[in-house]
N, C-alpha and C positions, 0 to 999 in steps of 0.2 A: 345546173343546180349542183352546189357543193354538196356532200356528204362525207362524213367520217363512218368507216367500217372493218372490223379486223378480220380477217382472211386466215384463213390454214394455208399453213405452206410443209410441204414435203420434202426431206432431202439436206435441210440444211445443219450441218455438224457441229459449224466453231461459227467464233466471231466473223471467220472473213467469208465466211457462206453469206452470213446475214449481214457483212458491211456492202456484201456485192451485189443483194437482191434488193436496199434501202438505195445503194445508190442508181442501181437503173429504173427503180422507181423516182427518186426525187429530182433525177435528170428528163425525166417523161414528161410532155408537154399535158397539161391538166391534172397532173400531182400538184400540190402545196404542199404536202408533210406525208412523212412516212418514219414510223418505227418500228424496225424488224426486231422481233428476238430466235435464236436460234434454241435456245433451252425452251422457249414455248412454243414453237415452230409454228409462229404468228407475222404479219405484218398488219398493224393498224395505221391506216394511208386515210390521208383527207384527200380528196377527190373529185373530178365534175368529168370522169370516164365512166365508161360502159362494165359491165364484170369481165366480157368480151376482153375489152383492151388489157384490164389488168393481167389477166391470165397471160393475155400474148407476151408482157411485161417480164413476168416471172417468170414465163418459160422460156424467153430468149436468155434470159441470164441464169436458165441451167436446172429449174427446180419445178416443184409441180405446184398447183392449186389443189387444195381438196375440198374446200368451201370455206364458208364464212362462221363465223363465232356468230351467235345472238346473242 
């Protein structure tokens, strides 16, 4: 089941923080969309993964999870 939800993300500075954390998101099999920003140190990703895999996601590409936005 798809869902769209924006996540905290830690660590990210500039643009190519968060060009690097959107693109190993939207290269992830079960991403369809992802928008990082690095001024809101957000990523809102549509999705049909676990919170599990996300995390794994954003922390192979260098940065942390702190949870998600409601």
């Amino acid at each position: 089941m798809e869902k769209k939800e924006t996540y905290k993300i830690e660590g990210m500075k500039c643009g190519g923080c968060s060009g690097s954390v959107q693109s190993a998101l939207i290269n992830s099999e079960g991403v369809r969309d992802a928008m990082v920003s690095h001024e809101e140190g957000t990523a809102e990703i549509t999705h049909s993964l676990t919170d599990n895999d996300i995390i794994r996601i954003v922390e192979n590409a260098g940065y942390h999870v702190t949870g998600k936005s409601r």
